[in-house]
N, C-alpha and C positions, 0 to 999 in steps of 0.2 A: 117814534110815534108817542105820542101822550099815553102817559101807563107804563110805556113798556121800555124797560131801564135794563136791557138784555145784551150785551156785547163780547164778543169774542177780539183778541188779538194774539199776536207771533211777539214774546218780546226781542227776539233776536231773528231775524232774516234768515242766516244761515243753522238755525238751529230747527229740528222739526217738532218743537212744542208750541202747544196753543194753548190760549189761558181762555175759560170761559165763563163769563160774569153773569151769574145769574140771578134774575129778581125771585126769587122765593118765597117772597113775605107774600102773606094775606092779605086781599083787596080789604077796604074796609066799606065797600057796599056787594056784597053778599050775600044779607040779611044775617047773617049769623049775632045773635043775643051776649056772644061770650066775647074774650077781649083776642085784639087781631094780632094775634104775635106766632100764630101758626107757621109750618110750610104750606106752601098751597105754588101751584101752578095752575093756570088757566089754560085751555084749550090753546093759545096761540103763544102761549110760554110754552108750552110742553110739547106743541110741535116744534119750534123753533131750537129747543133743547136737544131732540131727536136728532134734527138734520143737521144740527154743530157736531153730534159726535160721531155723526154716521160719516160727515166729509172730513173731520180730524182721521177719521179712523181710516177713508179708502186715501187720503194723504199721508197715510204712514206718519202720522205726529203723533206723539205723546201727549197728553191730554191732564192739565189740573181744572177742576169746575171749582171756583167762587164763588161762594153763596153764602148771602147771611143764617139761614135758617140750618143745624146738622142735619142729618136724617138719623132713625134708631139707635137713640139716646135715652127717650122717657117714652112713657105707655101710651099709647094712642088717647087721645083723650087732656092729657095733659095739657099747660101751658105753654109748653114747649116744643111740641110733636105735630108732626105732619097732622094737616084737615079732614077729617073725615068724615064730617056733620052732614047730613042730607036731611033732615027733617026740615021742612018748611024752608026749604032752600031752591031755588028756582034750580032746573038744570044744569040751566048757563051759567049759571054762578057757583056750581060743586067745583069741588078739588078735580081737575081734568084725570088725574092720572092717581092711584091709590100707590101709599108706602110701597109695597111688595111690586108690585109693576114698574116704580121708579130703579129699586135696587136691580131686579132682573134686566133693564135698560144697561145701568151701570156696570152690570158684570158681565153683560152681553159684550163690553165694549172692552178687550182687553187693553190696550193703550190709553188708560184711563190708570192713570197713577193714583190723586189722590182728592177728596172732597175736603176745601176749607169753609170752615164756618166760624160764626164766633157769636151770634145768637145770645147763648146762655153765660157767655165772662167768665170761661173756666179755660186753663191750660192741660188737654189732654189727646191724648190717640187713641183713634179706636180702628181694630183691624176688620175690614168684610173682603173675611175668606171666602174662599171660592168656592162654589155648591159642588163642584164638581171636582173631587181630589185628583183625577186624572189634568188638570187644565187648572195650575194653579196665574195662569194669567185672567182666569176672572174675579179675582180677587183686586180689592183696591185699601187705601187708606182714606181714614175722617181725620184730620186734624182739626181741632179747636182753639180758640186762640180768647185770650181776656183782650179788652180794649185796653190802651195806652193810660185810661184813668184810673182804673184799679191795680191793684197793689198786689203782687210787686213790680207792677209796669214792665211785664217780660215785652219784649219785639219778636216776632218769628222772622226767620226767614228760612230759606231753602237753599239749600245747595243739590243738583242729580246727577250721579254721578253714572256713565257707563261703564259698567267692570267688563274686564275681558272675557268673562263667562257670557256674555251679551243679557245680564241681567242689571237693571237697575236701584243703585240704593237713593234714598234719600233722606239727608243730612239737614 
């Protein structure tokens, strides 16, 4: 649909991970005054969000989400931080889903390996441990990534490995 730039895929058939491409970025009719470089999901991104990880998740697949935007990186507010402007903001045009309710989604979802971003052009990780020290599978990984243009033009990739402990690393 027009707008909605949202897709999931399996890169391998016989593997059970799903890769899920998510649009993040800020509409730039919202009414918002400031400049659009936010996260933001809309009501029909944030459902649509929900029901990829809830079916990754009753399909027993492992789970990376793709997104331009990180999440819990700089202060609300920021240039670089999820939306959360409601003043003179229509409804229908707010952030559907606030920071804190997106991450409790993500840790809700144990089979949720790890969230890539690359927004900000910095090379880093960040870890969101799990609220729950009993239940360290609601814990996931941020990885960040610089574009190919800046220097020193690192490339990510990924390797995941299952150890015989049935825990997984990634390389």
């Amino acid at each position: 649909d027009p707008g909605f730039a949202c897709y999931s895929f399996a890169p391998k058939a016989h593997l059970p991970l799903k890769v899920i491409v998510l649009d993040d970025t800020q509409v730039t009719d919202d009414g918002s005054h400031d400049i659009h470089g936010h996260g933001y999901l809309d009501a029909a991104r944030w459902a649509w969000l929900k029901d990829e990880l809830d079916a990754g998740q009753a399909n027993h697949q492992l789970m990376i989400v793709a997104a331009h935007v990180p999440i819990a990186v700089a202060p609300i507010g920021s240039e670089v931080e999820w939306w959360g402007e409601t003043n003179g903001i229509a409804p229908d045009k707010r952030n559907a889903v606030t920071l804190g309710e997106l991450i409790d989604k993500l840790r809700a979802t144990p089979n949720l390996l790890m969230w890539i971003a690359g927004h900000r052009h910095v090379n880093t990780v960040k870890a969101f441990a799990s609220d729950d020290p009993s239940k360290p599978e609601r814990g996931f990984w941020q990885v960040e990534t610089s574009s190919l243009r800046d220097f020193p033009q690192q490339f990510r990739t990924f390797d995941l490995y299952l150890n015989d402990d049935d825990t997984i690393s990634i390389v």
